[in-house]
C-alpha positions as semicolon CSV with decimal commas, in nm:
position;residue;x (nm);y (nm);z (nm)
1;X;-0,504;3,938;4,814
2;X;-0,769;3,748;4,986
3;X;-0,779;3,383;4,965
4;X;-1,134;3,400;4,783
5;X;-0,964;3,616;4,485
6;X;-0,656;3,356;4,490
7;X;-0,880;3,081;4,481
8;X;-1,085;3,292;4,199
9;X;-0,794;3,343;3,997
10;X;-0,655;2,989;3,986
11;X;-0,993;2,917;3,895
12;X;-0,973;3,134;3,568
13;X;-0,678;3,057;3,505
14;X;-0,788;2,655;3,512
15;X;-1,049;2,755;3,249
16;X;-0,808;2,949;3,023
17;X;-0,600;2,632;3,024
18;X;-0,880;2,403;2,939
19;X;-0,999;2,624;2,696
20;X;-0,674;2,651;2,525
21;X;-0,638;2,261;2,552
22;X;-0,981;2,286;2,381
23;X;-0,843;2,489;2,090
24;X;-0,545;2,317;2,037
25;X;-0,741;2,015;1,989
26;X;-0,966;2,203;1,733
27;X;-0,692;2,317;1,579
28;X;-0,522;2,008;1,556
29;X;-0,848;1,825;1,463
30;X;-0,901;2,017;1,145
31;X;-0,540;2,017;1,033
32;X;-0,588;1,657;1,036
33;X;-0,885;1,719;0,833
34;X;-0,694;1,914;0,597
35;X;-0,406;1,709;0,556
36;X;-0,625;1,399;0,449
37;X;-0,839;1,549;0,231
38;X;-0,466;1,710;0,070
39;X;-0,322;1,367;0,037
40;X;-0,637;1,211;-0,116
41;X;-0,624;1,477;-0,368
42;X;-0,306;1,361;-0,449
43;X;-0,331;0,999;-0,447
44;X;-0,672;1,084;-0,689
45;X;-0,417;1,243;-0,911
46;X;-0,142;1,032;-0,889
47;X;-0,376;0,688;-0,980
48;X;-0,689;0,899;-1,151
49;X;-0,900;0,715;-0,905
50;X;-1,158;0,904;-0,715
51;X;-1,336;0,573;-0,506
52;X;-1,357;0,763;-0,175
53;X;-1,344;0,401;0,021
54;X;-0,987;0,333;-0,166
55;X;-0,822;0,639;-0,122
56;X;-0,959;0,601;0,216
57;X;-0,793;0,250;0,275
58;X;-0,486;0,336;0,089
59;X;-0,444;0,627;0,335
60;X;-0,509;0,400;0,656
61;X;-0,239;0,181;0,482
62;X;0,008;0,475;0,456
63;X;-0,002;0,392;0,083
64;X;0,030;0,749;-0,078
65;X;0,296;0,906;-0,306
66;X;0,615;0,696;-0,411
67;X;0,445;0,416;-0,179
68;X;0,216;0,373;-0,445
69;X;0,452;0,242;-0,700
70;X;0,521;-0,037;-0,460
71;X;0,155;-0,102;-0,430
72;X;0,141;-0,222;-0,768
73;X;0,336;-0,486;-0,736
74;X;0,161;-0,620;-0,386
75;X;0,044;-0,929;-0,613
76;X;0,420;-1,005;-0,603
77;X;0,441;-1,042;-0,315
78;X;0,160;-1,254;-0,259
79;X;0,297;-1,532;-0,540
80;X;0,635;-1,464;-0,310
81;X;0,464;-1,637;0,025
82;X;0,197;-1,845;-0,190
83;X;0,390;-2,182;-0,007
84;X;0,354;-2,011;0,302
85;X;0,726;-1,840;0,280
86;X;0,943;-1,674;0,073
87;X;1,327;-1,726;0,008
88;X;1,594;-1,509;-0,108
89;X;1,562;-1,625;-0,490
90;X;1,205;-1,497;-0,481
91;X;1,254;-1,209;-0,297
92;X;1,521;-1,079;-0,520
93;X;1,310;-1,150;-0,845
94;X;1,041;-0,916;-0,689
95;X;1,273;-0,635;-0,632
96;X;1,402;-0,709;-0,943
97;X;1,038;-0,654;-1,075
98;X;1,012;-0,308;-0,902
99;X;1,359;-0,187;-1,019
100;X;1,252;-0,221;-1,348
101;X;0,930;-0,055;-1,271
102;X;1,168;0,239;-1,197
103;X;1,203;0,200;-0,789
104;X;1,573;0,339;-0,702
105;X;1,778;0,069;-0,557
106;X;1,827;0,321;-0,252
107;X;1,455;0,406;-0,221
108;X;1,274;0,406;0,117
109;X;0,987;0,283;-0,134
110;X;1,213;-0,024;-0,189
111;X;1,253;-0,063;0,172
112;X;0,901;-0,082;0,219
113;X;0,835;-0,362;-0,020
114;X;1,134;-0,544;0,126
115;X;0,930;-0,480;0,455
116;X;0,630;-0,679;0,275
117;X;0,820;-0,931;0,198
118;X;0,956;-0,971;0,543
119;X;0,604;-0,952;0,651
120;X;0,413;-1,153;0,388
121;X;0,118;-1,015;0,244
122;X;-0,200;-0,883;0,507
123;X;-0,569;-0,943;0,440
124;X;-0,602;-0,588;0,432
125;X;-0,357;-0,523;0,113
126;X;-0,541;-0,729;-0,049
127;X;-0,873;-0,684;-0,048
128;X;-0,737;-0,338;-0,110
129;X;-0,520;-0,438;-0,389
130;X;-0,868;-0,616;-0,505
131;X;-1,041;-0,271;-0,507
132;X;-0,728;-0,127;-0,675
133;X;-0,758;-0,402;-0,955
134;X;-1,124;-0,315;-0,981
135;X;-1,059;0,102;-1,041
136;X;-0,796;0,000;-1,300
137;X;-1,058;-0,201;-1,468
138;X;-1,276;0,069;-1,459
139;X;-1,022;0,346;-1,578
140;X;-0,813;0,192;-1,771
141;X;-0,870;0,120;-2,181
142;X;-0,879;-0,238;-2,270
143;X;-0,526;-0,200;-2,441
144;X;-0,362;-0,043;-2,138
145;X;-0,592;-0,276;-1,913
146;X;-0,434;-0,585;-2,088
147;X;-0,040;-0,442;-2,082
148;X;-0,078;-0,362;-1,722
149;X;-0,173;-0,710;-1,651
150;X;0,079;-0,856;-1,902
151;X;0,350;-0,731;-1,738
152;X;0,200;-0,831;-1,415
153;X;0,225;-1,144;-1,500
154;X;0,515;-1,179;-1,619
155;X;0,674;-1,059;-1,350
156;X;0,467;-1,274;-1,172
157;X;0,608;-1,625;-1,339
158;X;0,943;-1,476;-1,301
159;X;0,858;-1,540;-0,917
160;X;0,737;-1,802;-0,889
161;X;1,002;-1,981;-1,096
162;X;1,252;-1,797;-0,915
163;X;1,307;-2,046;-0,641
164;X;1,311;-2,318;-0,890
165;X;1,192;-2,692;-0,891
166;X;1,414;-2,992;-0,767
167;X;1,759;-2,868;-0,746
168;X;1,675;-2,571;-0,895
169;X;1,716;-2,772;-1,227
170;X;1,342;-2,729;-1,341
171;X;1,200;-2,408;-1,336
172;X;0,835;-2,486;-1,187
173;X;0,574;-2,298;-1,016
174;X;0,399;-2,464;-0,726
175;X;0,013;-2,499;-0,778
176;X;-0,014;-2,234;-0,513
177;X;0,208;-2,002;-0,693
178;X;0,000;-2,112;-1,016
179;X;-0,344;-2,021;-0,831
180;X;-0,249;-1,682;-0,740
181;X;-0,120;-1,579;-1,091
182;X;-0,401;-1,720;-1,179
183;X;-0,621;-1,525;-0,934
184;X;-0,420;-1,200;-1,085
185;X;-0,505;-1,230;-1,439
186;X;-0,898;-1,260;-1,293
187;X;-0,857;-0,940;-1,109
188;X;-0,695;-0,749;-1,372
189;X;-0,937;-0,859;-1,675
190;X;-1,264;-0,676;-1,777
């Protein structure tokens, strides 16, 4: 074998490679493509909302199946750091509030909002908790609108009172607590 037909066949075989690399990338590209159009499907069923830009978001947010459930109670979180922090009291009374939503105690969705909590709430959950409020207001009757936000609040108060007032003798909200409750019943009325 010459050293023209060695230097030939690496060559060819250089291309193959690249070509291969090419395909794989294709391949990989539109299972990608695939898989997000499969889990907005989903997430459309799951919350009957069909906003492309949400389901985007929510799927840049790794918000999608169980997830989701946890999602709904991001407003928690929120009244949670209102003060700027959140304490064990509080934190409890929010995954107290997502137990009885139905979260297992053992749930990795339950680990994730205790991972909220640990990081307080982002700008980005909520302006997409905003848009969230905004397709519920849109899909949801009045009377369902109103329980939905009902319990919401609720759970919200419970909260904020959780930490307590002076000594924990007087259950109080502080009047950041009070604005974001406040700033929930807004979002979640027609």
């Amino acid at each position: 074998m010459s050293s023209f037909d060695a230097f030939q066949e690496r060559g060819q075989s250089l291309e193959e490679g690249y070509f291969r690399s090419r395909d794989a990338q294709m391949v990989d590209k539109l299972r990608n493509v695939f898989e997000t159009k499969m889990a907005k499907d989903a997430l459309a069923k799951a919350t009957g909302i069909t906003n492309d830009e949400f389901l985007e978001r929510m799927l840049r947010l790794n918000i999608k199946g169980e997830l989701l459930t946890a999602f709904k109670l991001f407003p928690l979180v929120e009244v949670a750091w209102a003060d700027g922090s959140f304490d064990k009291a509080e934190a409890d009374a929010v995954l107290n509030a997502a137990i009885k939503q139905g979260i297992p105690r053992d749930s990795e969705v339950l680990a994730h909002l205790k991972e909220w909590l640990h990081k307080g709430p982002s700008a980005d959950g909520r302006a997409l908790w905003k848009m969230y409020a905004s397709e519920l207001r849109k899909k949801l009757s009045p009377a369902e609108l109103a329980t939905f936000r009902d319990d919401m609040v609720k759970h919200a108060h419970e909260v904020a009172r959780a930490s307590g007032g002076i000594l924990s003798v007087f259950l109080a909200e502080s009047s950041e607590e009070s604005k974001v409750i406040k700033e929930l019943k807004k979002d979640l009325t027609a």
